[in-house]
C-alpha positions as protocol buffer text, in pm:
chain_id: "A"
residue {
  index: 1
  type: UNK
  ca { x: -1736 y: -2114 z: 408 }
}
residue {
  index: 2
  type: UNK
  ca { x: -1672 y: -2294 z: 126 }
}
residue {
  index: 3
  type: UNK
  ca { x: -1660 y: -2117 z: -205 }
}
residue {
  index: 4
  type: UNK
  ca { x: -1698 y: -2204 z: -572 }
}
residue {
  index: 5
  type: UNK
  ca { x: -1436 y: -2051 z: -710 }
}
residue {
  index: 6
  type: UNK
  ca { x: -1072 y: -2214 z: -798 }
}
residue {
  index: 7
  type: UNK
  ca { x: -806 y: -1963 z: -925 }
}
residue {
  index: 8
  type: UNK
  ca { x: -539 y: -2077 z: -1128 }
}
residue {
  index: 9
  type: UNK
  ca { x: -381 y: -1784 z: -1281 }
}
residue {
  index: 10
  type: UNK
  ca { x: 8 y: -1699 z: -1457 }
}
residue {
  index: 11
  type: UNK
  ca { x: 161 y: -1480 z: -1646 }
}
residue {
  index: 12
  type: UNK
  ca { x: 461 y: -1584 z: -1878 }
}
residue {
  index: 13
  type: UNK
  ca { x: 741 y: -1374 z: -2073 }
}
residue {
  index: 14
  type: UNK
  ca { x: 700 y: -1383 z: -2475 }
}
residue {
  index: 15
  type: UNK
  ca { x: 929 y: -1499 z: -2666 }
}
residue {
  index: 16
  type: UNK
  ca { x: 1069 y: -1162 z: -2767 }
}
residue {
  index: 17
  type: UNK
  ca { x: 1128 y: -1132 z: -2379 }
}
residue {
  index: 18
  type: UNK
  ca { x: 1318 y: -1390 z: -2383 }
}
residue {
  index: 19
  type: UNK
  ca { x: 1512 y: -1348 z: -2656 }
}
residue {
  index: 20
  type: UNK
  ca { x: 1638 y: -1034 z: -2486 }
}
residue {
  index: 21
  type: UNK
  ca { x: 1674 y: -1171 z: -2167 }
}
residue {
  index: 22
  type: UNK
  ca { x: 1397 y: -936 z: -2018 }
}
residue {
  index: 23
  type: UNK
  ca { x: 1201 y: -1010 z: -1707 }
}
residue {
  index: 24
  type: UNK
  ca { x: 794 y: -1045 z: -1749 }
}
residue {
  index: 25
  type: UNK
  ca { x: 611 y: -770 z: -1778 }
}
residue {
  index: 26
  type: UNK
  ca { x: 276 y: -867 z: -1688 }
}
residue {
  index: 27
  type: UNK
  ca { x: 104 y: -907 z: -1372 }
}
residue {
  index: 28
  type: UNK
  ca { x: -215 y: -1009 z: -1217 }
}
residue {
  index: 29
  type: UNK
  ca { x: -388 y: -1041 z: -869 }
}
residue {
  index: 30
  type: UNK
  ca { x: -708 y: -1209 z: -768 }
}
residue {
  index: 31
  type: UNK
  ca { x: -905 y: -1271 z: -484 }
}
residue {
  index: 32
  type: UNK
  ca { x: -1244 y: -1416 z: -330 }
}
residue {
  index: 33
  type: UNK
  ca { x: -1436 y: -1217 z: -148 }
}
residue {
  index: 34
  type: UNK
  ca { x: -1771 y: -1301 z: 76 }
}
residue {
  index: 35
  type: UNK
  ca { x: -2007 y: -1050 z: 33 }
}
residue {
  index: 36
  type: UNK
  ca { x: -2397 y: -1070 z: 104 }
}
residue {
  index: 37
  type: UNK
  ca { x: -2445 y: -1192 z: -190 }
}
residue {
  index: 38
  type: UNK
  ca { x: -2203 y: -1509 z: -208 }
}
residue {
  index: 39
  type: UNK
  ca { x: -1858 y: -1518 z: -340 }
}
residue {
  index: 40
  type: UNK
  ca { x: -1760 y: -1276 z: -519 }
}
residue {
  index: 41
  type: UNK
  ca { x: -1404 y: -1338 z: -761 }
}
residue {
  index: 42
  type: UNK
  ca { x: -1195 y: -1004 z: -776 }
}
residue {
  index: 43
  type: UNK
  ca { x: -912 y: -1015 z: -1069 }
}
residue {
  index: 44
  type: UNK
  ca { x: -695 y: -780 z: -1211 }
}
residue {
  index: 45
  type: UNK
  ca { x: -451 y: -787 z: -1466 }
}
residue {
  index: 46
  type: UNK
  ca { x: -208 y: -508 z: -1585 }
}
residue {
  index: 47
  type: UNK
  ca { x: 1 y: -529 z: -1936 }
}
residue {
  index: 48
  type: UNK
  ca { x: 336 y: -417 z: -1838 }
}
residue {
  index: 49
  type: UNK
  ca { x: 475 y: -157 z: -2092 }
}
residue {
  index: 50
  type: UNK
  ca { x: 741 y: -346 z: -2220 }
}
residue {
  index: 51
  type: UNK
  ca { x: 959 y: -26 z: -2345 }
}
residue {
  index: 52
  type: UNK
  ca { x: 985 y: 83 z: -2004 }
}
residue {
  index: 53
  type: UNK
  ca { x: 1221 y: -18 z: -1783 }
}
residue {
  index: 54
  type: UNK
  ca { x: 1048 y: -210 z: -1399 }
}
residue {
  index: 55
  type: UNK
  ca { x: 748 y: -191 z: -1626 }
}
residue {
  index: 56
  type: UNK
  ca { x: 665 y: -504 z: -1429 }
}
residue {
  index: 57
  type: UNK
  ca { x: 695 y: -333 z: -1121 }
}
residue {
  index: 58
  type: UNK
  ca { x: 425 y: -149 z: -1207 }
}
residue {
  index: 59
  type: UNK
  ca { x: 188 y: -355 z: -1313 }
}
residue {
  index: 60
  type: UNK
  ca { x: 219 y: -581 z: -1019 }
}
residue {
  index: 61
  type: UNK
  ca { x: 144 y: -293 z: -779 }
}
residue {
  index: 62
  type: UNK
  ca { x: -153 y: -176 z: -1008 }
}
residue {
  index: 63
  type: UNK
  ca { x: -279 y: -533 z: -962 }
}
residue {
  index: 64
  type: UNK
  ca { x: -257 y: -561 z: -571 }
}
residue {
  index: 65
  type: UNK
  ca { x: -399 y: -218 z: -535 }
}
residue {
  index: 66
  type: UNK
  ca { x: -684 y: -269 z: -741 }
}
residue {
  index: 67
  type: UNK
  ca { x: -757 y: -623 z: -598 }
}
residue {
  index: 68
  type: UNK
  ca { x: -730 y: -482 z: -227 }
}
residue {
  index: 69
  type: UNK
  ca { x: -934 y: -184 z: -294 }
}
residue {
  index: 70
  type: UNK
  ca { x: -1228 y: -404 z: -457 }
}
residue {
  index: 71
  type: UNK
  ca { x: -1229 y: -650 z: -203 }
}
residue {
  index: 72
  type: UNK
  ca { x: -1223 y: -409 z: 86 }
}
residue {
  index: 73
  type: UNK
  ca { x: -1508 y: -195 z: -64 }
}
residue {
  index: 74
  type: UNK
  ca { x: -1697 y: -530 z: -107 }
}
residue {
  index: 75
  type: UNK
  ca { x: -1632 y: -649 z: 229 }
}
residue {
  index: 76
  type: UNK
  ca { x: -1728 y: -338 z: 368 }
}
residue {
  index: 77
  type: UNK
  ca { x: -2089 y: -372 z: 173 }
}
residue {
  index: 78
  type: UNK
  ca { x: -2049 y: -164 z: -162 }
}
residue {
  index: 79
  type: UNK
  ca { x: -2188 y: -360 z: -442 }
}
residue {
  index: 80
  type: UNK
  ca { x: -2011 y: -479 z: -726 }
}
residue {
  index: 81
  type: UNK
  ca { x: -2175 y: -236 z: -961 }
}
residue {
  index: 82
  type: UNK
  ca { x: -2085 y: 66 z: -708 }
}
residue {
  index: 83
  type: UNK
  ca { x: -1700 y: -19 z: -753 }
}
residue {
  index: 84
  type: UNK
  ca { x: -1542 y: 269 z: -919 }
}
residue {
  index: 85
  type: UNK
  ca { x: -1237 y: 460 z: -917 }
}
């Protein structure tokens, strides 16, 4: 079906990054999801600590989890106010 929602999403090094030739930090993740009750948009985003080393690593997987969990809870019927840990 044809959904609503257009996702255009980034995430950019700061200028201190780049002044220290360090990778970005910062992730996110999204998804649509049909549910019963329409499309439903999942994102996450995760600030990369940016004193620790493959910070980014981190928050990227932090952002797929989280997206994959939500979306296969949703698609699996739990409502969006059930979502929890």
């Amino acid at each position: 079906p044809l959904t609503m929602w257009r996702v255009l999403a980034q995430s950019v090094a700061g200028t201190s990054h780049a002044a220290r030739n360090a990778p970005c930090q910062d992730a996110h993740a999204t998804a649509v999801v049909e549910t019963a009750d329409g499309p439903t948009l999942v994102i996450a985003v995760a600030d990369g600590a940016g004193s620790a080393q493959f910070s980014e690593f981190g928050a990227a997987a932090a952002c797929r989890v989280l997206v994959r969990e939500a979306r296969d809870g949703l698609a699996a019927g739990v409502a969006v106010g059930a979502l929890s840990r």
